[in-house]
N, C-alpha and C positions, 0 to 999 in steps of 0.2 A: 542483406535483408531487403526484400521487395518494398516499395513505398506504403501498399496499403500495410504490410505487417509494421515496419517503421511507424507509421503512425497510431496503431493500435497499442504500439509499445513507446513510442511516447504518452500518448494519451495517460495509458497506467501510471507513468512516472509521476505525473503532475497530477492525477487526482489522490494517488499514494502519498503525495508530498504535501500537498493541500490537508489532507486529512490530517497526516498525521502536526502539523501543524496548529489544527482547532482542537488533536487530542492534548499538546500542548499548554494550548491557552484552558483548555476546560480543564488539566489535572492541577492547575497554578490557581486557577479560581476554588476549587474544589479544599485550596490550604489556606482560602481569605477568612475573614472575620462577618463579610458577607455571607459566603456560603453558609458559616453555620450559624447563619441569624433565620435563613430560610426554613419554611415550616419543613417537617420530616418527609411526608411524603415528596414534596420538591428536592428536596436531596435526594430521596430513594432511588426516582427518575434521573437525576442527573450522575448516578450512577451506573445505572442500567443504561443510561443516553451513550454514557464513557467505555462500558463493556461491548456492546455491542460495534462501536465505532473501534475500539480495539480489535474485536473479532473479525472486523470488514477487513481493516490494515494488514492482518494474517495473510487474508486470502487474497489480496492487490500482492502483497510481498511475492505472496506464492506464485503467484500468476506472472509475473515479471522475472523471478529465478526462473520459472520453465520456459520462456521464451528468451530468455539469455544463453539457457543450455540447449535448446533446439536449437538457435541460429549458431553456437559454436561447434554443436555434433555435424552442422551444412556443411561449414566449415572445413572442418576435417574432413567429409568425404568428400570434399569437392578435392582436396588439397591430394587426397588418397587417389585420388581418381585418373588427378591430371598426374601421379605418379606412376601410373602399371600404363596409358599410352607410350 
């Protein structure tokens, strides 16, 4: 993997990890005695806050399987490559 793609697929990992981490901490608050003291609407939101940060996580996931399997299909042809010289 090239440096600049290397760091773009770093990058992914740590904000995927990051996130999913404050999905975490927000689905732990979401079963306090806190949470359900908050007015409705303020839960409504911190549901929708929680879906949408779920939906984002999806697509870091996604994003990170396809550059996991584009640098191992390199891989392979490089490996295919250096075998028919």
């Amino acid at each position: 993997m090239d440096k600049k793609l290397q760091a773009t697929f770093d990058r992914l990992k740590k904000e995927q990890s990051e996130l999913n981490s404050r999905m975490l901490k927000l689905a732990k608050f979401c079963d306090t005695e806190k949470y359900k003291e908050l007015p409705e609407p303020d839960r409504n939101d911190l549901r929708i806050q929680y879906n949408i940060m779920f939906t984002y996580n999806l697509i870091l996931i996604k994003r990170i399987t396809s550059m996991e399997i584009q640098v191992a299909m390199n891989k392979d042809s490089i490996k295919k490559n250096k075998k028919v010289k």
